[in-house]
MARVO-873810 format. One line per field, with one value per residue (C-alpha): residue number from 1; x, y, z. Coordinates in steps of 0.2 Angstrom, whole numbers. Example, Ala and Ser with C-alpha at 12.3 -4.5 7.8 and 13.67 -1.06 7.14 Angstrom:
<pts>
k = 1 2
xx = 62 68
yy = -22 -5
zz = 39 36
</pts>
This chain:
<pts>
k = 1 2 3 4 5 6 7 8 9 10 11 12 13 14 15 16 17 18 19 20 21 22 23 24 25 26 27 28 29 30 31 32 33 34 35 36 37 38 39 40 41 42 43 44 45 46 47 48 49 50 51 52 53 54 55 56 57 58 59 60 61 62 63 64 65 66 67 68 69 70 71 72 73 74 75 76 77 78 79 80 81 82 83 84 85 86 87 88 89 90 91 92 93 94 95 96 97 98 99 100 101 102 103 104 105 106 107 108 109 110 111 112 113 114 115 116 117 118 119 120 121 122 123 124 125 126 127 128 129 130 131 132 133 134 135 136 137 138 139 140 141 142 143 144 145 146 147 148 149 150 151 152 153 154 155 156 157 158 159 160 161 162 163 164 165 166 167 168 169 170 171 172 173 174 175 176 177 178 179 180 181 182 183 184 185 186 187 188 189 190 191 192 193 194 195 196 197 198 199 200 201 202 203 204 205 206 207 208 209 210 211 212 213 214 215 216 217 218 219 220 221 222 223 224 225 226 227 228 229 230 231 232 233 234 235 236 237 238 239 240 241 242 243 244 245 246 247 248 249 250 251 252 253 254 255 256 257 258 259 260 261 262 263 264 265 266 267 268 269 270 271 272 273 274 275 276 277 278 279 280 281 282 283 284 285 286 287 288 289 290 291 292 293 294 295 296 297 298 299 300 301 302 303 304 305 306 307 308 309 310 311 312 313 314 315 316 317 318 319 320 321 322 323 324 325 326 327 328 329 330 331 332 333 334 335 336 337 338 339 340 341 342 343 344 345 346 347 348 349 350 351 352 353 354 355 356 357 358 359 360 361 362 363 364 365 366 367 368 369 370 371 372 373 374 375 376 377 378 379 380 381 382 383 384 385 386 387 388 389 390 391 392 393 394 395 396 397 398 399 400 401 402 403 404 405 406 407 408 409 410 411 412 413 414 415 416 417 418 419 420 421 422 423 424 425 426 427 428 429 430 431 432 433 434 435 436 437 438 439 440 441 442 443 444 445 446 447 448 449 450 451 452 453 454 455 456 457 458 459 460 461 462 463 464 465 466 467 468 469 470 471 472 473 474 475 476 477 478 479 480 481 482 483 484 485 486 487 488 489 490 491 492 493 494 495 496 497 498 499 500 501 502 503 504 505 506 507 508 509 510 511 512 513 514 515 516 517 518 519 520 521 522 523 524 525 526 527 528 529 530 531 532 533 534 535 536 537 538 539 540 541 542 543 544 545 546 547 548 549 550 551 552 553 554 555 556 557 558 559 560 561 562 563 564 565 566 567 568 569 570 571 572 573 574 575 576 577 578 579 580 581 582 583 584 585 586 587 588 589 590 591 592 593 594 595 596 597 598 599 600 601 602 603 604 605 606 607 608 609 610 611 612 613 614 615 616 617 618 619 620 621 622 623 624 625 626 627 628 629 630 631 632 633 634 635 636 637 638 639 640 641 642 643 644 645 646 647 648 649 650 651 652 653 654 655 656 657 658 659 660 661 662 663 664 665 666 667 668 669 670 671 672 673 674 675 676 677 678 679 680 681 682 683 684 685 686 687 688 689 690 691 692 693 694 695 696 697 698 699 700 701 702 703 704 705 706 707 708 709 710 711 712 713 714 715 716 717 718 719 720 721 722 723 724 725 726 727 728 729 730 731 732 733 734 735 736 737 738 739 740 741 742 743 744 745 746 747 748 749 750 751 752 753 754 755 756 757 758 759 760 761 762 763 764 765 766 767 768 769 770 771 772 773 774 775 776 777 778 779 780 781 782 783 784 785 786 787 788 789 790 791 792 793 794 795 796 797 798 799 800 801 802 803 804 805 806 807 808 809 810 811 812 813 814 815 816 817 818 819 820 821 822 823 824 825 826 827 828 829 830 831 832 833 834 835 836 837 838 839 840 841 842 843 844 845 846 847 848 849 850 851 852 853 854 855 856 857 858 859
xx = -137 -144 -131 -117 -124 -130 -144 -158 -177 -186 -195 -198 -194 -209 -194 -196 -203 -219 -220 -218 -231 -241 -240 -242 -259 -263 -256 -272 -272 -260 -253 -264 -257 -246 -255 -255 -236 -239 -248 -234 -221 -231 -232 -213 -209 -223 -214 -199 -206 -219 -230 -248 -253 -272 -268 -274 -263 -247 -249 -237 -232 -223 -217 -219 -205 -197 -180 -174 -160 -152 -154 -169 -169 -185 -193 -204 -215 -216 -227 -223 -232 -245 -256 -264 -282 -293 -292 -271 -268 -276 -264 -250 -253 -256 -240 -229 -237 -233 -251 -243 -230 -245 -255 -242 -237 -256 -256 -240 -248 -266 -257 -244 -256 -270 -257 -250 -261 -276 -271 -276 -266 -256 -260 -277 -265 -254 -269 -275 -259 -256 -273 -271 -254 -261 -275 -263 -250 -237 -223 -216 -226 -215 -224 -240 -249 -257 -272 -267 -260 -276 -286 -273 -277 -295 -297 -285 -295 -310 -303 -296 -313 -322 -307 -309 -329 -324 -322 -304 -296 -294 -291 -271 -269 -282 -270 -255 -262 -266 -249 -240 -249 -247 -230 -229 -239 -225 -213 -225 -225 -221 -207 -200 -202 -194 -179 -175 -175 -165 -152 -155 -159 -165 -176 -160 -153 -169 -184 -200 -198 -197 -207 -199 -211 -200 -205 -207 -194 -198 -188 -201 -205 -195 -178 -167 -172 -171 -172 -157 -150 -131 -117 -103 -92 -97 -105 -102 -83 -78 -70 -68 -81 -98 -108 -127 -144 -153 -168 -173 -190 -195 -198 -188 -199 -196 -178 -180 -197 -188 -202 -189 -171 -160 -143 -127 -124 -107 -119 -125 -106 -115 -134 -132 -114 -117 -128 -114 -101 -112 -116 -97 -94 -108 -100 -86 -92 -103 -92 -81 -96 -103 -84 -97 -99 -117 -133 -139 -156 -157 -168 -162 -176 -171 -154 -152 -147 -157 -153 -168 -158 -144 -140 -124 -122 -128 -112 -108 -92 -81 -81 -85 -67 -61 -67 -64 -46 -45 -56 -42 -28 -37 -37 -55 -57 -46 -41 -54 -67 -62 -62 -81 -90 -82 -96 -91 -107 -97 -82 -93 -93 -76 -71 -83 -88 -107 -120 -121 -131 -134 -145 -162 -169 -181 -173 -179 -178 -170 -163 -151 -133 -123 -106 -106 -101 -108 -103 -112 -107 -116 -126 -118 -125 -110 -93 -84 -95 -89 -70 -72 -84 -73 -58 -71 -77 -86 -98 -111 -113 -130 -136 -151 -138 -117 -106 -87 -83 -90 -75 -67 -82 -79 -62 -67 -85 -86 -104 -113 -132 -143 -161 -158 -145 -143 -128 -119 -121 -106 -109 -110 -95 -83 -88 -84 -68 -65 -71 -84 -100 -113 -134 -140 -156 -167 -183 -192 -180 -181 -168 -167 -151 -157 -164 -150 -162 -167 -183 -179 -197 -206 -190 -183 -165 -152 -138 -125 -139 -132 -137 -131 -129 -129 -121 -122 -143 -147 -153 -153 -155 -159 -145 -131 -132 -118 -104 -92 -77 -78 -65 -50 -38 -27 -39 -46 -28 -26 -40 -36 -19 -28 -39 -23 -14 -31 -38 -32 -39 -28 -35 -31 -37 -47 -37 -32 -22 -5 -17 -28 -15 -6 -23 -26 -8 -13 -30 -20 -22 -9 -8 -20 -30 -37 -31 -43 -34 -52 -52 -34 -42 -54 -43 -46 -28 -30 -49 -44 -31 -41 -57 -45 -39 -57 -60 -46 -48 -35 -22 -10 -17 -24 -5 0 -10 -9 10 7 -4 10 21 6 1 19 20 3 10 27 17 9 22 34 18 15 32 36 17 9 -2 -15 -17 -34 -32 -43 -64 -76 -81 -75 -90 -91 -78 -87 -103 -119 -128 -143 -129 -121 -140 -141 -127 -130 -147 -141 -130 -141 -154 -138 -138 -123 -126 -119 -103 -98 -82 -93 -109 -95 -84 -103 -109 -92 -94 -113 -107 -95 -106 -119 -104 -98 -117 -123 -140 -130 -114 -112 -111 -102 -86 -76 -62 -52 -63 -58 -39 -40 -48 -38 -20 -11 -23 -17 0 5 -4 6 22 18 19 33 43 37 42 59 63 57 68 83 80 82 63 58 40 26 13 2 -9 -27 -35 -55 -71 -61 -74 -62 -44 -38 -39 -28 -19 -19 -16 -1 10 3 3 10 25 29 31 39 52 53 56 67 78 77 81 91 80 71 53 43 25 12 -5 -20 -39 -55 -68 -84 -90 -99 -91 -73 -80 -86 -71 -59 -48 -44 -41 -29 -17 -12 -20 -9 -21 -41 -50 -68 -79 -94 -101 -103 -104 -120 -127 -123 -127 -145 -147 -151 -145 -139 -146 -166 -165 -160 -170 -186 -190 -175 -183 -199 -191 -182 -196 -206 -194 -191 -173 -166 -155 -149 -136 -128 -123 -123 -117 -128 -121 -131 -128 -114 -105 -107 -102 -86 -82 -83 -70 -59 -60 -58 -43 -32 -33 -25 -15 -12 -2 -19 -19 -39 -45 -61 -63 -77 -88 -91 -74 -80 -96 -96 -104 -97 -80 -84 -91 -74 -65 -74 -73 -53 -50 -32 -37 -50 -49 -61 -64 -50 -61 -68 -51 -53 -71 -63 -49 -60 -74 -59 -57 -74 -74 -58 -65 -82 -74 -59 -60 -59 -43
yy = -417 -434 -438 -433 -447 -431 -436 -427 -432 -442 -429 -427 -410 -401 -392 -374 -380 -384 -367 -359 -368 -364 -347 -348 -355 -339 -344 -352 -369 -384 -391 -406 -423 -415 -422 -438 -438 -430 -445 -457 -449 -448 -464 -465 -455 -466 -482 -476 -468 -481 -471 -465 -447 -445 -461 -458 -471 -468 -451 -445 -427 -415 -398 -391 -380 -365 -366 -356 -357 -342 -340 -327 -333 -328 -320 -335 -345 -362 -373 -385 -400 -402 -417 -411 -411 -416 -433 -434 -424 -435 -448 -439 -435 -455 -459 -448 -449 -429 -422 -405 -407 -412 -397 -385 -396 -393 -373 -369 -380 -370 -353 -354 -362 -349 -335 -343 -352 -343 -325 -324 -307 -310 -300 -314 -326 -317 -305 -325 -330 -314 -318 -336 -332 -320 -331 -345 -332 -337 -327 -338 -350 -364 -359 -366 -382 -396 -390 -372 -380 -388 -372 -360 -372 -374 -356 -352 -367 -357 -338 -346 -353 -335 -325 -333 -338 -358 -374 -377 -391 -406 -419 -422 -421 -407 -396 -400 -397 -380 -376 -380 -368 -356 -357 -355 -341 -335 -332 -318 -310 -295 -295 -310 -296 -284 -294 -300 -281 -275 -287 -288 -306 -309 -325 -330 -333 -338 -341 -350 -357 -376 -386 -399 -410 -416 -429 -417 -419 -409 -401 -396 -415 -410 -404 -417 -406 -391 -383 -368 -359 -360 -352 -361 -346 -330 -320 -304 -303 -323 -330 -348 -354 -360 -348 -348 -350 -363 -364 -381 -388 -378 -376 -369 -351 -347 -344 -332 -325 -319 -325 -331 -327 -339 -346 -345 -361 -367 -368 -386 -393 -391 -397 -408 -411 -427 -418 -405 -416 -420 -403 -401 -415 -410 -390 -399 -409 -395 -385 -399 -401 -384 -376 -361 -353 -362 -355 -372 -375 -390 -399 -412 -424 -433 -429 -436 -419 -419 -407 -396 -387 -379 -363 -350 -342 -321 -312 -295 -289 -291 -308 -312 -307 -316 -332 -332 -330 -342 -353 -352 -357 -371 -378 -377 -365 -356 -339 -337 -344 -332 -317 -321 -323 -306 -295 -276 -270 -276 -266 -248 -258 -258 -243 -228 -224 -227 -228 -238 -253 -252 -236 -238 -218 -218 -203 -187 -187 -202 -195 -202 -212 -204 -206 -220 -216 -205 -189 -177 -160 -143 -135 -121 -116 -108 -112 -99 -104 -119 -115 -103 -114 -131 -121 -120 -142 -152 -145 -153 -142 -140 -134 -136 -141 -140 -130 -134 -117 -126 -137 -128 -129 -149 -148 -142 -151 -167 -172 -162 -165 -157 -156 -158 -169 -189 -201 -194 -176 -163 -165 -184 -185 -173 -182 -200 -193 -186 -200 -188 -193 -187 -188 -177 -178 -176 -170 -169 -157 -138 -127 -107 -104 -85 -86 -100 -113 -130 -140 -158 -167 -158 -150 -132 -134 -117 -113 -123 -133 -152 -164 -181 -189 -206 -207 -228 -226 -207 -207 -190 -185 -170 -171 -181 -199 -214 -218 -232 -234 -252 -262 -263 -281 -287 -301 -287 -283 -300 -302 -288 -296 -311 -299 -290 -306 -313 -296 -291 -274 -261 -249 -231 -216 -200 -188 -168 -165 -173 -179 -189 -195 -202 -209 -217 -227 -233 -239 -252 -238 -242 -223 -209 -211 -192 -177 -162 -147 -137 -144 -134 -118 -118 -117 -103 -95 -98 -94 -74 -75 -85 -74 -60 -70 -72 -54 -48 -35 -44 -58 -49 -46 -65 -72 -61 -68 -86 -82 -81 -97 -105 -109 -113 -128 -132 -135 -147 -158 -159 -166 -177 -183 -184 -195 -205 -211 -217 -224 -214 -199 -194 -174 -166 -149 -138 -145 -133 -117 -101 -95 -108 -98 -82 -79 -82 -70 -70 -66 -52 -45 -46 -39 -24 -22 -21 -8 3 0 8 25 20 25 13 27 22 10 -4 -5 -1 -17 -28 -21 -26 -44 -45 -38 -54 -65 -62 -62 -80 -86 -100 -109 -127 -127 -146 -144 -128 -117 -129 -143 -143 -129 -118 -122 -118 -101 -99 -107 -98 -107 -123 -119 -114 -130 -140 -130 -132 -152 -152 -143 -151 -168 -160 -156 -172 -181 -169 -174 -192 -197 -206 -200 -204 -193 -191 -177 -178 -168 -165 -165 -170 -171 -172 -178 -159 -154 -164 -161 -140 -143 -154 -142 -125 -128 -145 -149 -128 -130 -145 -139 -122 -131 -144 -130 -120 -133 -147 -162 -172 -171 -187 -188 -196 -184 -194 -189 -190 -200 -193 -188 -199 -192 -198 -214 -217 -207 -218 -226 -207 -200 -214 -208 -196 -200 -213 -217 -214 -214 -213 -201 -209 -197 -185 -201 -206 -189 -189 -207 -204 -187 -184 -171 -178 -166 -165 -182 -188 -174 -176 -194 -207 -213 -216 -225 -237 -242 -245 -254 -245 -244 -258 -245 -227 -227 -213 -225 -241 -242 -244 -260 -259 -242 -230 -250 -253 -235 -240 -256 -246 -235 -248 -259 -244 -237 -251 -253 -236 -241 -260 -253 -241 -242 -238 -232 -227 -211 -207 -213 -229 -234 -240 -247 -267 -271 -257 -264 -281 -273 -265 -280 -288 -277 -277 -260 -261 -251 -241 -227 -221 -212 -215 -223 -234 -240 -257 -259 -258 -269 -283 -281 -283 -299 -304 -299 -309 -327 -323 -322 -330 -335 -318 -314
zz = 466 464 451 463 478 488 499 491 492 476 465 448 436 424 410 405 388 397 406 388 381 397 393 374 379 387 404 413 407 410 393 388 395 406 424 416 415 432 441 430 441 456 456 456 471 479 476 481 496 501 503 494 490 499 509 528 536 526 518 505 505 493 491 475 467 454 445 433 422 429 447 455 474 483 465 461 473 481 490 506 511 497 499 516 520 534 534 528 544 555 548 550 566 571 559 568 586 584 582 584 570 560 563 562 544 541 543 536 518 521 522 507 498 502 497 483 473 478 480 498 508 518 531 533 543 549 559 566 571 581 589 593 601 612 617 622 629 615 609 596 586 592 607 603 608 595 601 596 581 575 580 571 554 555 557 541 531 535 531 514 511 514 505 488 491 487 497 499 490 499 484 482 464 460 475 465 447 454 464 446 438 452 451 431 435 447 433 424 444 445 457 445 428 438 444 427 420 435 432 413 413 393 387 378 397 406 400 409 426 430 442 452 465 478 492 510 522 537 549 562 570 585 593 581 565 560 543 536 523 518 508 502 504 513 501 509 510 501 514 512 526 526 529 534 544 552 564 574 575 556 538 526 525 544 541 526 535 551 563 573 575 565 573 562 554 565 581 573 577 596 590 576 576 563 551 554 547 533 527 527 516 504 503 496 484 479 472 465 452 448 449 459 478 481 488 497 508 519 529 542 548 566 563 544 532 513 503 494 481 477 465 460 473 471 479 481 469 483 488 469 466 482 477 461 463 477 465 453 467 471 454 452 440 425 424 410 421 434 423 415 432 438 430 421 432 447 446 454 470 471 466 474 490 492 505 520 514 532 530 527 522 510 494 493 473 461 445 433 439 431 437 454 471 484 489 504 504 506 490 481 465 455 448 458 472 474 474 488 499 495 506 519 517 504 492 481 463 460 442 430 418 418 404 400 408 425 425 441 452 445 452 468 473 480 466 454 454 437 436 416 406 402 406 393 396 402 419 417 407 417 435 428 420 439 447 457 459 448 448 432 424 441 435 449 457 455 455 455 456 457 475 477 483 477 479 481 485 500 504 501 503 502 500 512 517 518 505 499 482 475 459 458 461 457 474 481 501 510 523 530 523 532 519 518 507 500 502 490 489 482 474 462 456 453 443 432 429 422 411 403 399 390 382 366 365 372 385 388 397 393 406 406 419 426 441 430 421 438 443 425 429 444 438 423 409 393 390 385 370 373 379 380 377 379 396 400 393 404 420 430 425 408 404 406 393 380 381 377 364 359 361 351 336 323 320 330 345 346 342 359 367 361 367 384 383 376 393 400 388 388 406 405 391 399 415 408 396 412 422 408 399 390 384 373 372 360 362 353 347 351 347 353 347 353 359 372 381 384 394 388 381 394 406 399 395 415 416 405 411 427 425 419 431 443 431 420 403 387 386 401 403 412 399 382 389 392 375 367 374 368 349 350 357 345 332 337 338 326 325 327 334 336 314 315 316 328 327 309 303 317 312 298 299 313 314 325 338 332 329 350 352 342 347 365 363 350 364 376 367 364 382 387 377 379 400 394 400 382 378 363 360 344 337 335 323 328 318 298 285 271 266 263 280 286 272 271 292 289 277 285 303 309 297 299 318 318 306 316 333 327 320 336 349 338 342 331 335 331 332 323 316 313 315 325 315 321 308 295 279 287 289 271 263 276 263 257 274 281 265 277 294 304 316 319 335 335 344 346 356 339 328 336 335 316 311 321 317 335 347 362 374 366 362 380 386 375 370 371 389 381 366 375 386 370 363 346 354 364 373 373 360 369 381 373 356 341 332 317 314 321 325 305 300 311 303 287 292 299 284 271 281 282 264 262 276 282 297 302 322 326 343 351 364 366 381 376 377 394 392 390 375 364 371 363 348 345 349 336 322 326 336 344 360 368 379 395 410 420 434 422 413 428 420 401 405 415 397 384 392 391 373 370 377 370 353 353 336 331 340
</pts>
């Protein structure tokens, strides 16, 4: 600000290189030398100032600072008016002919000084101010007398003294030497650690504090000052106006301290009109320089403004958007500058309904944030459950864990909360991909879905009892919680139009249904890089006929059944084919395996049991049909079906799944382009381990129907085939498998499990938390992406791929196709799109671009 002809005060700047060396020498003891260069400086601001630090006739004071390289406001500490003592104030005090501003200069420096430096409570000064107001009959402090003033600081010299058992300080430069190292000692505080791992500040961004000694200016000699804190821009919506606080007759701490009531900023057009003007002129040229919103505090001192320091503004994604856009009209930044200071993290806010920032209810249980916004509905504990009650008003889906056939309760309930399961688990995964809140992984609920109750802290709640969810915290309330819709503008749409013309990556959508598809469209998605058709089979009118499909005796009575699927996975495709045209959509057939359809087996033991417990013998129609189930069940079972009979493997034992799947698309295709609506889709074959699947799929199944349909309708049907690499042998046999595979997609949902030789579940379950917070991993890799691992297994696959096939198009679809930093990794390692959760396709699109400026060499 100095450097701009700003009026700030003269002070001098301790670097962040001396705080690490502070700390390096175990963080007690100044670096040697340093209050030499101290005293040099001091002497400088002296000079300037004409005054002495410890002079009693002219007595120099300072405050005494943090300043980090990334902004923490209010995380690390500072000290006012350092250079006070008996003798000093009584100087003051004659200087100013203001014996109260001295005193009241005088208590403010014993009490931050006390609490800072020294570690006194503050509940020691804040019990004698309360006493020595009601002696003097005072209801603000500004109503207090010098003699009250000069009571108030003797008594809080004297409980300082008695708190820490020493004198206190009274020479200048021995107060200062210990303020600094208080305020090193501030960046190791623990409000300071936990800012920086909330918002994931890393030593590469920030690390150590500075100290800058700054000359006092005060704002509390009477009426003509005033002391105030001010935005730039509002930082709650980013309306272009100067926005802020200021208090007459005060110091900076009483505006943030809320001992008295602050007035808005435009009153000083009526009190301080000149410094008014100022402040005006400084807004501008503050953001001129720093090309930023600025976070500013001021002090005026008889009616001249100084400026104390100034910061990036912290702004809520909202105005963030606003102003960057109107940043970028203004000609004061570029697009790209726009596009990096809008955050992926930032994107929730705008999206999701959430909980009044206004409420201040303390959770009844915190567990995982799953999938943001907030939901409140009434707790219902089953599938079917939920259908019913959802006609009746919003439920909430309460399980210890989710399974796919689940996914209508999803469709009807406003939230799902799980005592068990990660970020990536089914219920996370399915609420994203709906856009429905989700909190899974709450550990310290407990819920018996046999008496249909949950406990949730000290609270019992039952079924259609009222509960909220907070899918952006985890935060879960007994009750009715105050919900707003964030505001949507134009501004965000405009940033996202930057982001598409700087990103390289594509980004697509992982969608099911024609509803998700529409929704994917409005969000910006390029088309749908996975289609679930497992997700269609589990529709309540589907999930009859495919557990009769399961449950049939022989080839034939499976292909009857398969045919009266047939129309029905017709119809989806042709929906979404018809919403998304003419960009393209890949279509996985069918992953999981078969007995993920059926009941569990401890259900159809109840079941059974059950029935004879009511007299019914196993020849009975009832018990022979439960038995029948079991004898499958049991039939289907495997000790680990993530490595099991699914994906390819099932295709091939069992075609005729796969070929209605791939006839209902081809016809599909076929009357999509008879009705002159030009469509691309592409097939995905799941879980490929070797060359020969797709191979043995290609002539058998795919070429067969394609043939069989062109023939039948007399359209040419064109599709692309490629595979799913999530498997580490398709990643190392890559060059083999792109022979015939003309595209991938990664699932790296599967590919992590693989390459770590983790399951998800028991991993995220079991020990991942404790990992991470130890460090052996820097992050879940189920939720970031493991560079060094499943990233380079990737690479692999790319790099092998496109020497079998130059034109290789490469694709991700698994969850982290949304997440930031795998975004960027997959721009680096030449990916040409990657598809998400249609809720997060803003957050993909707004990342690619990040990925594109960060690494522009690259693109």
């Amino acid at each position: 600000m100095t450097s701009i002809g700003l009026p700030v005060p003269s002070g001098f700047v301790i670097t962040t290189d001396v705080c690490r060396q502070f700390y390096e020498k175990g963080g007690e003891k100044l670096p040697r030398g340093l209050m030499s260069g101290v005293k040099k400086n001091i002497a400088y601001i002296e000079k300037k100032a004409g005054k002495k630090l410890g002079d009693f006739r002219n007595p120099l004071l300072v405050s005494v600072r943090s300043g980090a390289a990334v902004s923490m406001p209010g995380m690390m500490d500072t000290i006012l008016n350092l250079g006070l003592n008996p003798q000093t104030v009584e100087g003051l005090s004659a200087l100013t002919s203001n014996p109260r501003f001295a005193y009241d200069s005088y208590r403010r420096f014993v009490q931050l000084f006390g609490k800072v430096a020294l570690g006194v409570r503050d509940e020691v000064y804040d019990t004698l101010m309360a006493k020595v107001k009601t002696k003097h009959d005072a209801k603000l402090d500004t109503d207090l007398d010098a003699a009250a003033m000069k009571e108030l600081a003797e008594q809080f010299r004297a409980a300082t003294s008695h708190e820490t058992g020493k004198p206190f300080p009274d020479d200048p430069l021995e107060q200062l030497e210990i303020a600094i190292r208080a305020v090193f000692r501030s960046w190791m505080g623990k409000r300071a650690v936990d800012y920086r791992r909330q918002f994931r500040i890393s030593e590469e961004q920030a690390d150590g504090t500075a100290v800058t000694v700054v000359e006092m200016v005060f704002g509390n000699m009477g009426s003509d000052c005033a002391t105030g804190v001010a935005f730039t821009r509002d930082p709650a919506t980013g309306e272009n106006v100067l926005y802020g606080e200021y208090l007459t007759n005060a110091q900076g701490e009483d505006v943030v301290a809320g001992i008295r009531t602050p007035n808005p900023v435009a009153r000083m057009t009526e009190e301080l009109p000149e410094a008014y003007s100022r402040l005006m002129e400084v807004r501008e040229a503050l953001e001129r320089h720093f090309h930023e919103p600025q976070d500013l505090e001021f002090t005026i001192e008889h009616g001249k403004l100084y400026m104390l320091q100034t910061r990036n503004a912290k702004m809520n994604a909202l105005a963030t958007v606003r102003t960057s856009v109107e940043m970028v009209e203004a000609g004061l930044i570029s697009k790209e500058e726009a596009v990096l200071r809008v955050k992926p993290d930032m994107v929730n806010q705008l999206l999701h309904k959430t909980v009044d920032p206004a409420y201040k209810g303390a959770p009844a249980a915190t567990g995982l944030n799953a999938s943001p916004g907030a939901a409140t509905g009434r707790v219902v504990f089953y599938a079917d459950d939920a259908v019913e009650r959802a006609k009746e008003g919003s439920v909430i889906l309460v399980r210890e864990e989710t399974k796919p056939e689940d996914i209508h309760g999803f469709f009807a309930a406003q939230g799902v909360l799980t005592s068990r399961g990660g970020k990536t688990s089914h219920a996370a995964v399915v609420a994203r991909g709906m856009g429905k809140p989700c909190v899974s992984g709450a550990e310290s609920i407990r819920v018996d879905v046999q008496q249909r109750q949950v406990t949730i802290g000290d609270h019992v709640v039952k079924e259609l009892d009222v509960i909220t969810i907070n899918g952006t915290t985890g935060h879960v309330f007994v009750g009715e919680v105050p919900l707003v819709e964030p505001p949507l503008s134009g501004f965000f749409s405009t940033i996202l139009a930057y982001c598409d013309y700087i990103k390289k990556l594509g980004v697509r959508a992982n969608a099911d249904t024609p509803e998700a598809a529409k929704k994917a469209r409005e969000m910006g998605a390029e088309g749908i890089g996975l289609v679930r058709t497992e997700r269609m089979f589990n529709a309540v009118d589907r999930l009859p006929i495919v557990v009769d499909m399961i449950m049939a005796n022989s080839e034939a009575e499976r292909r009857q059944c398969l045919d009266r699927l047939l129309p029905l996975q017709k119809a989806d495709f042709t929906a979404i084919l018809t919403v998304m045209s003419p960009l393209p959509v890949t279509v996985r057939l069918l992953d999981p395996p078969l007995h993920e359809f059926l009941p569990s087996l401890e259900v159809v033991l109840r079941q059974i049991h059950a029935l004879h417990i009511d007299g019914h013998s196993d020849s009975d129609v009832a018990v022979a049909e439960r038995l029948r189930f079991l004898n499958k069940i049991k039939q289907l079972s495997e000790v680990n079906p993530m490595l099991g009979h699914r994906g390819v493997r099932l295709g091939i034992t069992h075609p005729e799944i796969y070929e209605m799947q791939v006839r209902a698309l081809f016809e599909a295709l076929a009357e999509c382009e008879r009705a002159g609506r030009p469509v691309c889709a592409e097939v995905m074959l799941p879980n490929v381990t070797d060359l020969h699947e797709i191979e043995w799929l290609r002539e058998h199944v795919i070429s067969k129907v394609q043939r069989e349909v062109e023939e039948g309708l007399g359209i040419t049907v064109k599709c692309a085939v490629g595979t799913m690499v999530e498997c580490v042998r398709a990643a190392l046999t890559a060059e083999q498998i792109a022979s015939s595979a003309e595209f991938f997609s990664f699932g790296t949902n599967d590919l992590t499990q693989g390459t770590f030789s983790y399951s998800r579940d028991d991993a995220e379950n079991k020990f991942m938390r404790p990992y991470v917070e130890l460090g052996i991993l820097s992050a879940n890799p189920f939720e970031v992406l493991d560079r060094n691992g499943v990233g380079r297994v990737m690479q692999i696959a790319v790099t092998e791929g496109r020497k079998a096939r130059p034109t290789l198009k490469c694709g991700i679809c698994g969850e982290h196709g949304g997440e930031p930093s795998s975004i960027e990794w997959c721009h680096m390692i030449g990916l040409d799109y990657v598809s998400c959760s249609v809720f997060r396709i803003p957050t993909a699109r707004l990342a690619a671009a990040h990925a594109a400026i960060a690494h522009k060499q690259l693109s």
